[in-house]
DOGU-214273 format. One line per field, with one value per residue: residue number from 1; residue in one letter; chain; x, y negated, z of N, C-alpha, C, O, CB in turn. Coordinates in Angstrom, 3 decimals, padded with zeros to 6 digits. Atoms other than C-alpha are relative to their C-alpha. Glycine has a CB too. Example, Ala and Ser with C-alpha at 12.3 -4.5 7.8 and 13.67 -1.06 7.14 Angstrom:
2
nr = c(1; 2) .
rest = c(A; S) .
kette = c(A; A) .
n_c1 = c(000.890; -000.820) .
n_c2 = c(001.190; 001.190) .
n_c3 = c(000.000; -000.060) .
ca_c1 = c(012.300; 013.670) .
ca_c2 = c(004.500; 001.060) .
ca_c3 = c(007.800; 007.140) .
c_c1 = c(000.900; -000.770) .
c_c2 = c(-001.200; -001.090) .
c_c3 = c(000.000; 000.730) .
o_c1 = c(001.936; -000.261) .
o_c2 = c(-001.181; -002.198) .
o_c3 = c(000.665; 000.899) .
cb_c1 = c(-000.992; 000.414) .
cb_c2 = c(-000.027; -000.462) .
cb_c3 = c(001.246; -001.415) .
END
This chain:
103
nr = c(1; 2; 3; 4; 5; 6; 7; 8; 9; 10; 11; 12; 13; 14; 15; 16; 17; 18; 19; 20; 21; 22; 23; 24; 25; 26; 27; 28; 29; 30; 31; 32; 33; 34; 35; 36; 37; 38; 39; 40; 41; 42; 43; 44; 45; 46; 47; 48; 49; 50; 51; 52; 53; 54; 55; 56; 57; 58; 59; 60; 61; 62; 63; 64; 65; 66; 67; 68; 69; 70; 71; 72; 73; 74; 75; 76; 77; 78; 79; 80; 81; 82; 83; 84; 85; 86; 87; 88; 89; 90; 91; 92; 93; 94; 95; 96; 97; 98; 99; 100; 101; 102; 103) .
rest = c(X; X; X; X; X; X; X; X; X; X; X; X; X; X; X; X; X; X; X; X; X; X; X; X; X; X; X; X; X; X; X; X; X; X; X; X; X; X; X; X; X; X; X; X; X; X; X; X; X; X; X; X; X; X; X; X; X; X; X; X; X; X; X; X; X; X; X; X; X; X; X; X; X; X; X; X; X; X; X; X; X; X; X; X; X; X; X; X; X; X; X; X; X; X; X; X; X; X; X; X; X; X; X) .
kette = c(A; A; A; A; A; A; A; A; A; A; A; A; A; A; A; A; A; A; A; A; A; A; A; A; A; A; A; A; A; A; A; A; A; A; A; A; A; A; A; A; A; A; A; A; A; A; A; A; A; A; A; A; A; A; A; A; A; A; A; A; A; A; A; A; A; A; A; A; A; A; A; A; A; A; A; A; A; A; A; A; A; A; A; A; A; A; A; A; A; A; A; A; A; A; A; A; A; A; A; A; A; A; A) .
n_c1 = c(-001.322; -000.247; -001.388; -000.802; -000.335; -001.166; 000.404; -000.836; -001.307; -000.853; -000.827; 000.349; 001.463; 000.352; 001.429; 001.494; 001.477; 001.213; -000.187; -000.063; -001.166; -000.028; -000.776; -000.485; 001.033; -000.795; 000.330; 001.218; -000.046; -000.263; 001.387; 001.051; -000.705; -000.162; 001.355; 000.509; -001.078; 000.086; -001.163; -000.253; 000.209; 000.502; -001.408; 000.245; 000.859; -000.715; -001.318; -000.498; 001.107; 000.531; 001.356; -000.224; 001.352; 001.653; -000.179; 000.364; 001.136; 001.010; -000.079; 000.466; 000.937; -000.085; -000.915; 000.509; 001.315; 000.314; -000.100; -001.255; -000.343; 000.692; -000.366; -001.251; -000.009; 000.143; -000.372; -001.033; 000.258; -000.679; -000.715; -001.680; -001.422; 000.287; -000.347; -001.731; 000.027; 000.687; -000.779; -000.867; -001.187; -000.304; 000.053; -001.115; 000.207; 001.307; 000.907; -000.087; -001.235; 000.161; 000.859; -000.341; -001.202; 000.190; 000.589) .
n_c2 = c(000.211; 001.482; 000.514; 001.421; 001.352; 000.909; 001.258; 000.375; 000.842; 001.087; -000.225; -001.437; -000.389; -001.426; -000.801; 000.567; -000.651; 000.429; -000.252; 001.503; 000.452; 000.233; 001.090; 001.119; 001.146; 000.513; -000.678; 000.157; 001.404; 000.331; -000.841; 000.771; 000.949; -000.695; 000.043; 001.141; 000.299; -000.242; -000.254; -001.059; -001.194; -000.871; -001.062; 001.344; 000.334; -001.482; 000.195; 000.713; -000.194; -001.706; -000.014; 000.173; 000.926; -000.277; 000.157; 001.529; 000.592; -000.916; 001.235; 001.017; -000.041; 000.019; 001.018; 001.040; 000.337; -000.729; 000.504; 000.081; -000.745; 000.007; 000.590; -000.260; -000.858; 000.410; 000.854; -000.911; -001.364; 000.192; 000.837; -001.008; 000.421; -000.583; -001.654; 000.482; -000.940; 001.075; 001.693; -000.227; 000.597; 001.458; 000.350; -000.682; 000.603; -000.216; 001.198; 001.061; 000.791; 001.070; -000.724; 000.175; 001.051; 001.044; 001.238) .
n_c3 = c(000.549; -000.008; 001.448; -000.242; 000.977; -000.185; 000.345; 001.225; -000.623; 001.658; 000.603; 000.316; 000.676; 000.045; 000.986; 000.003; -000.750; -000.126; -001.354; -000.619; -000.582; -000.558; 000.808; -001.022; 000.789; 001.351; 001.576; 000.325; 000.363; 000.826; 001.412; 000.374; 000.674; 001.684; 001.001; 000.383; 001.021; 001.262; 001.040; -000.830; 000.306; -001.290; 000.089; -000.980; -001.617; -000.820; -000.379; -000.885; -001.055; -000.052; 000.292; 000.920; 000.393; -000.591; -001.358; 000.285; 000.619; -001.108; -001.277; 000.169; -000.039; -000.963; -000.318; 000.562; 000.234; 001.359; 000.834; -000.363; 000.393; 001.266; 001.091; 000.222; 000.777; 001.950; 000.555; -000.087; 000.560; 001.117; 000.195; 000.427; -000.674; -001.054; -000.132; 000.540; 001.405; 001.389; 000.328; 001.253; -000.527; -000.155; -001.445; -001.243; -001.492; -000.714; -000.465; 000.645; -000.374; -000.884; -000.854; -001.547; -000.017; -001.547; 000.567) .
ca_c1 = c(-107.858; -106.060; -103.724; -100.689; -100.579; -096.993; -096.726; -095.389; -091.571; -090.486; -087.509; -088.579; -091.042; -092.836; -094.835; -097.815; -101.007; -104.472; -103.819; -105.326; -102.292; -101.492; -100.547; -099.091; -102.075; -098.992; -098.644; -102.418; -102.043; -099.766; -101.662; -104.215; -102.245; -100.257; -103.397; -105.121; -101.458; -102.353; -098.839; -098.020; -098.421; -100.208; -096.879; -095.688; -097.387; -096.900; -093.561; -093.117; -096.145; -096.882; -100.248; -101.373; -104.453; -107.315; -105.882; -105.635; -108.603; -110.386; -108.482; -109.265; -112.670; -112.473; -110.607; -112.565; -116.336; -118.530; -118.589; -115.190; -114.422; -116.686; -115.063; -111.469; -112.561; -113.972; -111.214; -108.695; -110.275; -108.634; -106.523; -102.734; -100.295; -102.033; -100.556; -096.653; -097.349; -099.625; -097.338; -095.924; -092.520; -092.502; -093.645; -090.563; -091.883; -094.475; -095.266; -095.896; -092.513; -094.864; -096.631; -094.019; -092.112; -091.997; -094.107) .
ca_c2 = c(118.477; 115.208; 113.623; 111.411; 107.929; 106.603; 102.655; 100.702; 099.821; 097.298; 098.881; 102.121; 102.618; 105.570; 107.865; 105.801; 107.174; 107.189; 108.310; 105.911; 103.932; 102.405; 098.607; 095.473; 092.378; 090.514; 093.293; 093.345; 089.634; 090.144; 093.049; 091.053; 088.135; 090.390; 091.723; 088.536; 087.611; 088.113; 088.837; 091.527; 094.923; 097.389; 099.800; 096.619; 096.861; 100.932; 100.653; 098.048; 099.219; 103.253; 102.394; 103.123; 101.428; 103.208; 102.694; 098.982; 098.657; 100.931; 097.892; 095.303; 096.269; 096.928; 093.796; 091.097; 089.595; 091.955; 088.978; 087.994; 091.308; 091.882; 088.854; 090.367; 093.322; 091.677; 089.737; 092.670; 095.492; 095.598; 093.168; 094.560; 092.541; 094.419; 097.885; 097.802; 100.437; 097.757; 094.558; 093.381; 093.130; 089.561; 089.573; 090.290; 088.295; 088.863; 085.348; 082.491; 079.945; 077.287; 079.639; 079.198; 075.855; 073.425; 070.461) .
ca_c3 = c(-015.453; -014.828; -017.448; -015.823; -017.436; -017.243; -016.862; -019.899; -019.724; -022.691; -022.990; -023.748; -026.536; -026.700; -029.384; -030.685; -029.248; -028.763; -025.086; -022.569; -021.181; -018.142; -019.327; -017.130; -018.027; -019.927; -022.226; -022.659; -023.303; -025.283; -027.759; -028.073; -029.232; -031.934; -033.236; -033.374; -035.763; -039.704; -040.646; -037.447; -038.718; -036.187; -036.864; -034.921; -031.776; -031.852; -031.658; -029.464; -026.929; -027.975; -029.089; -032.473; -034.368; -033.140; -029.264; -030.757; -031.616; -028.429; -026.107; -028.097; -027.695; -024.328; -023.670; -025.697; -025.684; -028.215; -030.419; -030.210; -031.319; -034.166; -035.646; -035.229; -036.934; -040.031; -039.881; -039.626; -041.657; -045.122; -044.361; -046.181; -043.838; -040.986; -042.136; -043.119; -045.824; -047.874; -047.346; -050.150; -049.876; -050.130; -046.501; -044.180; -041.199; -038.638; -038.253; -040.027; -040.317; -038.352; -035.779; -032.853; -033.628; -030.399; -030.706) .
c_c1 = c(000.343; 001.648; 000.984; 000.123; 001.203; -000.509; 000.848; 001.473; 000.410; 001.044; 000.451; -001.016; -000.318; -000.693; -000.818; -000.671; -001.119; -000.587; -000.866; 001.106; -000.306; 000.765; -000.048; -001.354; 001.040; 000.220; -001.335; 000.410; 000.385; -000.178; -000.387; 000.079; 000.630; -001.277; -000.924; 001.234; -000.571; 001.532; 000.641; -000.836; -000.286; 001.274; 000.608; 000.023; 000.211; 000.936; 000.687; -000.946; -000.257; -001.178; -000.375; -001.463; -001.088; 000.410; -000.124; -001.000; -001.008; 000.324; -000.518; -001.788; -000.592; 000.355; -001.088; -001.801; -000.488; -000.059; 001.095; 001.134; -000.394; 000.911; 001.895; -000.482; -000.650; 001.296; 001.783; 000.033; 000.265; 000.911; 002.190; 000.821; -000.484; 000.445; 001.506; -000.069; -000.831; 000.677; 001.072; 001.054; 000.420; -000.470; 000.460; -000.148; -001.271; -000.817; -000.128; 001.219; -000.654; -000.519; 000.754; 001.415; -000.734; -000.505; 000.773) .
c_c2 = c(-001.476; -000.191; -001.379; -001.001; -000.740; -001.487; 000.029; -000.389; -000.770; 000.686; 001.401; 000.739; 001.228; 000.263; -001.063; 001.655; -000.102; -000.085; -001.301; -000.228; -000.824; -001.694; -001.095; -001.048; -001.088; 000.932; 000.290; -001.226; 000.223; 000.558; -000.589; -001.003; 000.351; 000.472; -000.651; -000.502; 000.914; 000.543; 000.985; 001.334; 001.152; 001.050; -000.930; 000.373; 001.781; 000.133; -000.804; 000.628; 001.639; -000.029; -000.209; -000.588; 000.361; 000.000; -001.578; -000.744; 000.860; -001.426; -001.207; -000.149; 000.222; -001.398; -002.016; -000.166; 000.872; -000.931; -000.588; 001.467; 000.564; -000.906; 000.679; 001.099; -000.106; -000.658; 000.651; 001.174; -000.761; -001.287; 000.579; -000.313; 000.664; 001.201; -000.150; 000.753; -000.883; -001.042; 000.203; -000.368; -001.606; -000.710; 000.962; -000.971; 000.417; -000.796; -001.194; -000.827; -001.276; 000.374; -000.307; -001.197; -000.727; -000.811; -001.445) .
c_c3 = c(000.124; -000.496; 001.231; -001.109; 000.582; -000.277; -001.199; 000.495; -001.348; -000.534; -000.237; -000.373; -000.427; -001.503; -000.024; 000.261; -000.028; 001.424; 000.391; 000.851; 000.831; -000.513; 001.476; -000.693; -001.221; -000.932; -000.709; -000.608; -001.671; -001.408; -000.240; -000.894; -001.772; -000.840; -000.527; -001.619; -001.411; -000.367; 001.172; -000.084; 001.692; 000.393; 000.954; 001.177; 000.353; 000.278; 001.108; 002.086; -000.354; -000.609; -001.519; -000.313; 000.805; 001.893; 000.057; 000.343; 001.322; 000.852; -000.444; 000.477; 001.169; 000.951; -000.444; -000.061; -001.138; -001.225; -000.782; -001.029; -001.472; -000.909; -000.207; -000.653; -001.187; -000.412; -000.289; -001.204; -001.045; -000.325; 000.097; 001.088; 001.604; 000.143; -001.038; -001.621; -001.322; 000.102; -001.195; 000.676; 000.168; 001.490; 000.415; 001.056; 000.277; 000.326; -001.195; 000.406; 001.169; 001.130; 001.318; -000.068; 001.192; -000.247; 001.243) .
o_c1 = c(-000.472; 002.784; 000.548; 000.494; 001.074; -001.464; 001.577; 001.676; 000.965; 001.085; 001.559; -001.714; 000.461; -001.205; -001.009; -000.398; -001.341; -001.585; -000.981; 001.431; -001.368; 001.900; -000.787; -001.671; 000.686; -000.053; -001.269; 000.953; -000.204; -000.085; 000.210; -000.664; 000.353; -001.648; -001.532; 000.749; -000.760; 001.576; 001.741; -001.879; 000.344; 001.493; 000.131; 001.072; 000.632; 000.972; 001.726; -000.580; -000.647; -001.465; 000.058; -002.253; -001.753; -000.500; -000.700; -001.148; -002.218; -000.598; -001.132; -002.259; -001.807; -000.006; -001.212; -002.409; 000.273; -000.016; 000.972; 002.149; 000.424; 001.341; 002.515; 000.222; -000.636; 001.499; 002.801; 001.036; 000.066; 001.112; 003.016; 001.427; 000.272; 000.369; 001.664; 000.378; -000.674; 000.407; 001.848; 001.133; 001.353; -000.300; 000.097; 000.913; -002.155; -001.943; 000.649; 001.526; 000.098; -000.716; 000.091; 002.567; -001.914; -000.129; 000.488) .
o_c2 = c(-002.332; 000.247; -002.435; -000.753; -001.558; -001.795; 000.924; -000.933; -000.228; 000.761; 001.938; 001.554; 001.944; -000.584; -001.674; 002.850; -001.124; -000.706; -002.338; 000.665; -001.413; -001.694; -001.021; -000.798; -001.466; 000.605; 000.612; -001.043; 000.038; -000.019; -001.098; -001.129; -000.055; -000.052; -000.257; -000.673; 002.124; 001.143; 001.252; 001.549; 001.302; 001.444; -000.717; 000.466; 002.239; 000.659; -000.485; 000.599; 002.160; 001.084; -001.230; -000.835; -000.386; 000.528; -002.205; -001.827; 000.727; -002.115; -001.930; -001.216; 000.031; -001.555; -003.060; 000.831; 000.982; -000.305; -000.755; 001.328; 000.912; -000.464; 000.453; 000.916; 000.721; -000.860; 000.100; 001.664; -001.974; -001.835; 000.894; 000.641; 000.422; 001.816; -000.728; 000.380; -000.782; -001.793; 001.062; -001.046; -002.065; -001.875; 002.138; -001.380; 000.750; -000.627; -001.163; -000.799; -001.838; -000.601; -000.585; -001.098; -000.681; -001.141; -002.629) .
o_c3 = c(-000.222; -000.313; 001.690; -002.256; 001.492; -000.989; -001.627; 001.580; -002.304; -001.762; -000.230; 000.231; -001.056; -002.236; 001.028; 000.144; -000.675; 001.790; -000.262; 001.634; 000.634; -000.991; 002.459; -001.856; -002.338; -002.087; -001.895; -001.697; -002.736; -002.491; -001.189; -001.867; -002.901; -001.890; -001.522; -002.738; -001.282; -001.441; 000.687; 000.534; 002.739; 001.538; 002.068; 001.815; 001.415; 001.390; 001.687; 003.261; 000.691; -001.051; -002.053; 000.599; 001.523; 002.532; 000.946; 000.910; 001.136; 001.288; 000.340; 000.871; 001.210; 002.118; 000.197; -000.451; -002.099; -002.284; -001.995; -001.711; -002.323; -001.974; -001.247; -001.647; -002.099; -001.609; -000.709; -001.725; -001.104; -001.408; 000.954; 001.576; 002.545; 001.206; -002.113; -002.705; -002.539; -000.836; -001.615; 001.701; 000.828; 001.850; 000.417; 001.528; -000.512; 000.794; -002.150; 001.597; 001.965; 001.854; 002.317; 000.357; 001.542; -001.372; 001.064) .
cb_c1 = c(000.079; -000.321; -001.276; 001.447; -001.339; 001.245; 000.196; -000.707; 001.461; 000.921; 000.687; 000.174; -000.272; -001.067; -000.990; -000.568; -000.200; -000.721; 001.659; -001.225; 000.889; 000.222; -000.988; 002.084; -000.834; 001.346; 000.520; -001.090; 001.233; 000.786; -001.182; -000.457; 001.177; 000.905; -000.638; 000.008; 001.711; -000.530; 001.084; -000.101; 001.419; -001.562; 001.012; -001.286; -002.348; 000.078; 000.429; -000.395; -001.537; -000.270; -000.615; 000.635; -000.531; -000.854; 001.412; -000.095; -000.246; 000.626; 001.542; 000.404; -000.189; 000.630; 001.744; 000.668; -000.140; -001.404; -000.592; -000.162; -000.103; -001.550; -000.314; 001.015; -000.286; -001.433; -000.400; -000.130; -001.369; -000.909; -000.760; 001.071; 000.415; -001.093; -001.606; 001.713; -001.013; -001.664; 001.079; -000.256; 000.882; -000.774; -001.174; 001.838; 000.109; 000.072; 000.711; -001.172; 000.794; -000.708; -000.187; 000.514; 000.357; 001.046; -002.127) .
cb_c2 = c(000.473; -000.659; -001.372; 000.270; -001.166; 000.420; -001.184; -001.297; 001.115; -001.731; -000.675; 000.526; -000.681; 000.377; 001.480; -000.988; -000.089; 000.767; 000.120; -000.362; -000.480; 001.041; -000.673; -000.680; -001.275; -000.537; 001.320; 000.065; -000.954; -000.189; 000.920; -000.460; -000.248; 001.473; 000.451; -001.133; 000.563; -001.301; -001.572; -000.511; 000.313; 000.998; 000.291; -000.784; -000.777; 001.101; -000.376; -001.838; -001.163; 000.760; -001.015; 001.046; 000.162; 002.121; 000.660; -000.226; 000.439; 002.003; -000.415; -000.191; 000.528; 000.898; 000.547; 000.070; -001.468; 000.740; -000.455; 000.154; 000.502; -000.553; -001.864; 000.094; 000.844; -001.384; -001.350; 000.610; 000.941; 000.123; -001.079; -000.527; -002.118; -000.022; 001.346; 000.975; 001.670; -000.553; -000.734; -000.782; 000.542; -000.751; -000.318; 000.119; -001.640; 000.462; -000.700; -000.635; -000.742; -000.971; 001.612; 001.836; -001.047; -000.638; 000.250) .
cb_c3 = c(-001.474; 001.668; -002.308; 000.371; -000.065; -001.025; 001.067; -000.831; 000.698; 000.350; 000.402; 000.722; -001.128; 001.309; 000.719; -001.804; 000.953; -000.786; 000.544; 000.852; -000.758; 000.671; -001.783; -000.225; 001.561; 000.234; -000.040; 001.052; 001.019; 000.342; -000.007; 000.922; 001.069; 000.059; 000.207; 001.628; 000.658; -000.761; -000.651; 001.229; -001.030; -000.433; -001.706; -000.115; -000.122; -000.437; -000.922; -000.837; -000.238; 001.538; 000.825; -000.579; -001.529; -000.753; 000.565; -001.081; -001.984; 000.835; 000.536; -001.374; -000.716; -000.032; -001.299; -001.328; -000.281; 000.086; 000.237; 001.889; 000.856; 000.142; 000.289; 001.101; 000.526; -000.521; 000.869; 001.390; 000.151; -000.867; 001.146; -001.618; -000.054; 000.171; -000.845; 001.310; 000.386; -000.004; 001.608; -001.403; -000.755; -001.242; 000.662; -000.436; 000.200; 000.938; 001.452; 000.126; -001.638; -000.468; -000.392; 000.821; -001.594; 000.795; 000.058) .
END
C-alpha cells in the first residue's frame, strides 16, 4: 500500500497530523525554530504547517542531534505556553516583545 504525501503550500493549511509529510527544508527550519520558541503554542505550528505535537516532536527528533533534542524535550514537556489550552490569558503573543527587534 502506498500513501501519497502532498508537498506543503503556506497558503493552504491542512488538518494537523501525525502523517509523515513532505516539507520544503525552510519550513523544517522553520518548525524547529517555533518549537524551540517558549511562548509558540504547538496548536501554532498545526495550523500553520498540518502537523500536530506528536509529528512535532517525531521531526524534531528526526531533525536534531539526540542531545540537542533531549534538552528540547525537558525543556518543552509541561511547559503551559506550549499548549494554547493551558496559557494564561495574559499571554496573547507568541513571542517575546524583544525576540525579533533589529539590532
Amino acid at each position: 500500500m502506498h500513501t501519497h504525501h502532498a508537498l506543503h503550500t503556506p497558503s493552504a493549511p491542512r488538518a494537523a497530523t501525525h502523517q509523515p509529510t513532505v516539507l520544503a527544508a525552510e519550513d523544517i527550519s522553520r518548525i524547529i525554530e517555533m518549537a524551540w520558541e517558549d511562548r509558540t503554542p504547538f496548536e501554532s505550528i498545526a495550523l500553520q504547517f498540518g502537523l500536530n505535537e506528536a509529528a512535532v516532536i517525531t521531526l524534531m527528533r528526526r531533525q536534531l542531534k539526540p542531545g540537542s533534542f533531549r534538552l528540547w524535550r525537558q525543556r518543552v514537556t509541561g511547559r503551559a505556553t506550549k499548549h494554547a489550552a493551558l496559557r494564561s490569558p495574559a499571554v496573547s503573543r507568541a513571542y517575546c516583545p524583544t525576540q525579533y527587534k533589529h539590532r
